[in-house]
GUMARVO-245534 format. One record per residue (C-alpha): z, y, x. Coordinates in pm, whole numbers, padded with zeros to 5 digits, always signed. Each point is the difference from the previous one (the first is absolute). Layout:
// residues N
ZYX...
//
This chain:
// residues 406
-05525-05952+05316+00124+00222+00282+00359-00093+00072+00214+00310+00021+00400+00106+00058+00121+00274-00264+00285+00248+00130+00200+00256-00138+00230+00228+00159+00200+00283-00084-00202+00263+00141+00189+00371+00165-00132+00242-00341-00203+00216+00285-00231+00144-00319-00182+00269+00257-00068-00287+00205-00099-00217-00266-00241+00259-00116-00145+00068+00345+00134+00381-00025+00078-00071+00401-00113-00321+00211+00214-00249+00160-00077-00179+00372-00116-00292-00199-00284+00123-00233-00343+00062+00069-00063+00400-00110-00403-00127-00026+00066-00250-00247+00251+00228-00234-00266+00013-00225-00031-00346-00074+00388+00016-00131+00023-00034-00368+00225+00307-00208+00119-00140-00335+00249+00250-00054+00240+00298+00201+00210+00130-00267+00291+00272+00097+00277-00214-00033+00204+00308-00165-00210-00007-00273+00024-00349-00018+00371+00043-00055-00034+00265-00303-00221-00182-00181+00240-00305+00045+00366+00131-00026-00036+00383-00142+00048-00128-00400+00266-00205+00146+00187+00259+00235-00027+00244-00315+00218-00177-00204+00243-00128+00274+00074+00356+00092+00046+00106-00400+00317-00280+00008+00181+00159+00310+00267+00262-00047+00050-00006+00363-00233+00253+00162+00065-00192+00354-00183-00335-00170-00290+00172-00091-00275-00070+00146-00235+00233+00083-00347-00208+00199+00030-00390-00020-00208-00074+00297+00212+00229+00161+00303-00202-00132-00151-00360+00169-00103+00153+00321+00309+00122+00062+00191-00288-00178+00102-00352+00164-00085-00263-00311-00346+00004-00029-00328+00103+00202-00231+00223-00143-00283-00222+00010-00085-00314+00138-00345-00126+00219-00179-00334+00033-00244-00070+00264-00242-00348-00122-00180-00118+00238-00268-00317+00028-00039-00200+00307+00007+00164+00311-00151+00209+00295-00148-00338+00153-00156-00122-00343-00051+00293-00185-00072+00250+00197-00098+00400-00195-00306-00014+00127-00168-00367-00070-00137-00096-00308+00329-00226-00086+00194+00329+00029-00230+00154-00259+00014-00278-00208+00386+00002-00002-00018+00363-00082-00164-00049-00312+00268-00225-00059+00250+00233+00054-00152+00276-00231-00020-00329-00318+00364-00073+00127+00146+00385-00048-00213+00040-00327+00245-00216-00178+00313+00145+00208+00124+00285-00287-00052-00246-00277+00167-00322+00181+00285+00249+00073+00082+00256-00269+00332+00128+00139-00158+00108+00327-00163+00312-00007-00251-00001+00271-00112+00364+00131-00171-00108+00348-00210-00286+00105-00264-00042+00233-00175-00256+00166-00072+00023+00391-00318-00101+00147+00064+00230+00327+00238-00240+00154-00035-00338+00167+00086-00225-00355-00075+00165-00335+00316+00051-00221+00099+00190-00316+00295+00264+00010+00142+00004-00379+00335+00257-00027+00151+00001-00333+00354+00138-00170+00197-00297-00181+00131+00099-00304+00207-00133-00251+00057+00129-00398+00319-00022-00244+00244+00019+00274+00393-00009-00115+00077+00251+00296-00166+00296+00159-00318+00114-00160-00131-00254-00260-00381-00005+00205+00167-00017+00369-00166-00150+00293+00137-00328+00145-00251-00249+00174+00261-00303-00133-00009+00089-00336-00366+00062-00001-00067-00378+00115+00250-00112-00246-00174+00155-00284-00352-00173+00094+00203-00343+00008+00068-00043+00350+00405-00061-00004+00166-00091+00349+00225-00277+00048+00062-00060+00340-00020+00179+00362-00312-00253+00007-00128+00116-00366+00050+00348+00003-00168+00222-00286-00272+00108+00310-00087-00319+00154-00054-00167-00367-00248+00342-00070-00144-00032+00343-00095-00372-00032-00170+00071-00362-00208+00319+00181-00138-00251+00215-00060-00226-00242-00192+00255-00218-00205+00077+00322-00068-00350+00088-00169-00043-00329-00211+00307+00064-00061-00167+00347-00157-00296-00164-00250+00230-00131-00118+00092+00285-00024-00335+00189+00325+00026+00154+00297-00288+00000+00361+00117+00039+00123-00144+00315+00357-00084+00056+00065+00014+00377+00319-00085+00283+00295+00017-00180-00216+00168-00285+00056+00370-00148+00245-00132-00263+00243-00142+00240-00038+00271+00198+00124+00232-00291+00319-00176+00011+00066+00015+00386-00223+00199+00244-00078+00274-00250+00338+00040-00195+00179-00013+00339-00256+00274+00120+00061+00247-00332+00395-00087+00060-00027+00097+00378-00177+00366-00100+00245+00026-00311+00292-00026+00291-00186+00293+00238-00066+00193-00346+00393+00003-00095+00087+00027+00436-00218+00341-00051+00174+00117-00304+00358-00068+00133-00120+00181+00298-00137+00299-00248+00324-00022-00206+00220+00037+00387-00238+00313+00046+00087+00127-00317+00383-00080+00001+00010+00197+00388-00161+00297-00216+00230-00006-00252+00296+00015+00292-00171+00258+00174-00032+00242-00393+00423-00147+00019+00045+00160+00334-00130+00316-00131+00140+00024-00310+00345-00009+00228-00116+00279+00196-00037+00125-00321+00307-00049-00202+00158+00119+00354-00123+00290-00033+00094+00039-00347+00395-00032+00140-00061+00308+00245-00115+00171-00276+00310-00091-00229+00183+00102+00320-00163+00344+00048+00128+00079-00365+00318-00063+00078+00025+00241+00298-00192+00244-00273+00319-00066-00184+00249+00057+00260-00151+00293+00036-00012+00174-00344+00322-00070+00000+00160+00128+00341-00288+00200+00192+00072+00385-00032-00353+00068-00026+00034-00160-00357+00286+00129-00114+00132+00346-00087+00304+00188+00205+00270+00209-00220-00146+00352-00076+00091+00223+00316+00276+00274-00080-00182+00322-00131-00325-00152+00054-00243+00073-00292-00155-00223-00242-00353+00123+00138+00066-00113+00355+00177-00321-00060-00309-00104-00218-00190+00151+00286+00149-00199+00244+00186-00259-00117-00210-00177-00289-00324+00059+00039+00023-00146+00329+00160-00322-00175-00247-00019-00275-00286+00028+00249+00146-00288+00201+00110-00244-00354-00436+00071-00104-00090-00133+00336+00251-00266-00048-00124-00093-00381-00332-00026+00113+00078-00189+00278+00185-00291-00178-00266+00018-00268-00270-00092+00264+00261-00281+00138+00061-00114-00339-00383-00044-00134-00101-00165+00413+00312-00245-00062-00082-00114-00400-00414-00009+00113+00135-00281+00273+00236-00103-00254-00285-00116-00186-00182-00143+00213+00233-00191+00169+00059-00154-00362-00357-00043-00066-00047-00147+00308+00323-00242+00034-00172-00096-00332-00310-00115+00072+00150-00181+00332+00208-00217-00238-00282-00083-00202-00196-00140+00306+00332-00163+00149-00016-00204-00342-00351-00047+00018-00028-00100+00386+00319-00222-00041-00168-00216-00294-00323+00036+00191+00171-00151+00357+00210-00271-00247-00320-00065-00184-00183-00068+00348+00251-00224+00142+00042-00215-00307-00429-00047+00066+00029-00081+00372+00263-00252-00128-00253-00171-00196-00302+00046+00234+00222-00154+00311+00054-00280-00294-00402-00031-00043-00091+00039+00373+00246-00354+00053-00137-00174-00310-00323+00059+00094+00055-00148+00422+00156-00282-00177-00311-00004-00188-00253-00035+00261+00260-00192+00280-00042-00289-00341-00368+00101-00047-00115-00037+00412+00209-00341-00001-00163-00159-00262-00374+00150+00108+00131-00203+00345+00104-00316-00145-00270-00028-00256-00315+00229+00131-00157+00287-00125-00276-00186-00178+00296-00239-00174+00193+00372-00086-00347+00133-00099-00132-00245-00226+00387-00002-00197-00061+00359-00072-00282-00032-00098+00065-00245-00252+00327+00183-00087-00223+00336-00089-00225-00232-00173+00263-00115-00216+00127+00323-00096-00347+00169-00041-00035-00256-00303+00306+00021-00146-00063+00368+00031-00363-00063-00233+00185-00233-00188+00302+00208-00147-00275+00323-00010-00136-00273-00260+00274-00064-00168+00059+00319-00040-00313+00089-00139+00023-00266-00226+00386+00115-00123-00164+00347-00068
//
């Protein structure tokens, strides 16, 4: 049996790359073809096939037009809860044992293909629309991206995506920072694959301070780390937006000032009807005839109060168009004052509990290097080891049970 390490890591979702529609520093463009396409589905149509029945009836329940919702991807992109879909990179061995282009490598690629084979059963609630496995690169790996999804929600659409509840719903139910709902799922994953590994004359090797204990320190400290620059570069989008929002405020003034100077230029209209003489009529000159005084005395004035109508009317129709959209406007900006004030309270209550993680966690390895120092790694090791062995077969043994109950 060939001794080999098993990782997974949470991979960026780069589908074009994954599918080789561009090539990276890293690959080898002659040895593309080797790569292995399972599947490359548009992850739109992914989403209608998933959520459209769902969204349907969601929408038929809302009598407010603003909680519609018109494209659910759409509606997670843009959202903060959930990402629209999730990627795992599983790798076997590495660069130095398994190298792409030695006969090991090839051998651990047909283990990969066996391994993914079983993936959509194992895992009903993730929808997998891309995987590939890479043979132009130094190790070979598989690439599977897949939408969690849960059914019979209480809230929100009744088919909604949530990686959490998705794991939940295929038994995996997290406990502790240590026993979250994705370390228990990724631990079974590589499970699964070392089975499949046996098959093809490989032995799961559990290395240094082995991938499990890594889960709980080096990688959860890594995916809290790049969940802190993630929120750092939405507070920073949600300053942009709030300085745009100031800067429509600023003109909106400008606006409503203008809207004064026109309220002002009515009332010197005003004044003026009522004490200009080229408004108003004089007292009917002594033996002047009715003729000439209409000649030159009214028409003159009626002239001037058409000019004068039309004049206001144009004032009045500019000054209710602003009107409105000073409204509309001072409208929306309310709606994303509430919305960025819930989003910035929302964010801070999150870097409140990822400064809490980030300390655990040092505590976690300061406790974890001193007892690797006072009892040596292979003392550590060989704990784990028996610790993961213990669990793996109460694991079999309550799957058993189980069985058995059913």
């Amino acid at each position: 049996m060939l001794k080999r390490t098993i990782s997974v890591e949470v991979g960026k979702g780069s589908t074009n790359h994954n599918s080789r529609k561009f090539n990276a520093k890293n690959t080898d463009p002659e040895r593309t073809h080797l790569n292995t396409d399972f599947c490359n589905e548009p992850i739109k149509a992914v989403y209608h096939e998933l959520f459209d029945d769902a969204l349907e009836r969601y929408n038929a329940k809302q009598k407010r037009s603003d909680r519609v919702i018109s494209d659910y991807y759409e509606h997670i992109v843009t959202g903060h809860q959930e990402k629209p879909f999730h990627e795992i990179i599983i790798q076997i061995g590495n660069k130095d044992d398994t190298g792409a282009e030695t006969e090991i490598g090839k051998q651990a690629e047909e283990t990969l293909a066996e391994y993914y084979a079983g993936f959509q059963e194992r895992n009903p609630q993730l929808r997998v629309f891309s995987a590939h496995i890479h043979m132009d690169e130094a190790t070979p790996h598989l690439h599977i991206d897949f939408v969690p999804f849960m059914t019979g929600s209480k809230r929100g659409l009744n088919t909604r995506v949530s990686l959490k509840q998705a794991l939940a719903m295929q038994g995996f139910k997290g406990g502790t920072r240590e026993e979250t709902e994705w370390s228990q799922w990724v631990y079974s994953e590589k499970e699964a694959l070392s089975i499949v590994m046996e098959r093809h004359g490989f032995e799961w090797l559990h290395k240094g301070t082995h991938e499990k204990h890594l889960s709980v320190y080096d990688y959860e400290k890594k995916m809290r780390v790049e969940e802190v620059a993630e929120l750092t570069e939405k507070a920073d989008g949600l300053k942009k937006e709030i300085d745009d929002s100031e800067h429509t405020v600023s003109m909106l003034s400008k606006r409503i000032a203008g809207l004064e100077e026109g309220k002002m230029e009515l009332d010197d209209i005003d004044k003026k009807l009522t004490s200009s003489p080229e408004y108003n009529l004089p007292d009917p000159p002594v033996l002047m005839t009715a003729k000439s005084y209409k000649t030159k005395f009214v028409d003159p004035v009626i002239r001037a109060l058409k000019e004068l109508v039309k004049t206001i009317l144009v004032k009045f129709f500019q000054i209710r168009s602003e009107y409105s959209r000073v409204l509309d406007n001072n409208g929306r900006l309310w709606r994303e004052g509430e919305n960025l004030r819930y989003e910035v309270d929302r964010l801070r209550e999150e870097n409140k509990d990822l400064r809490h993680v980030n300390s655990e966690l040092r505590k976690q390895n300061k406790d974890h290097a001193l007892l690797r120092r006072v009892f040596g790694n292979e003392e550590i090791d060989k704990l784990i080891a028996q610790a993961n062995d213990i669990r793996s077969k109460e694991r079999v043994r309550s799957k058993k049970y189980m069985e058995q109950e059913l």
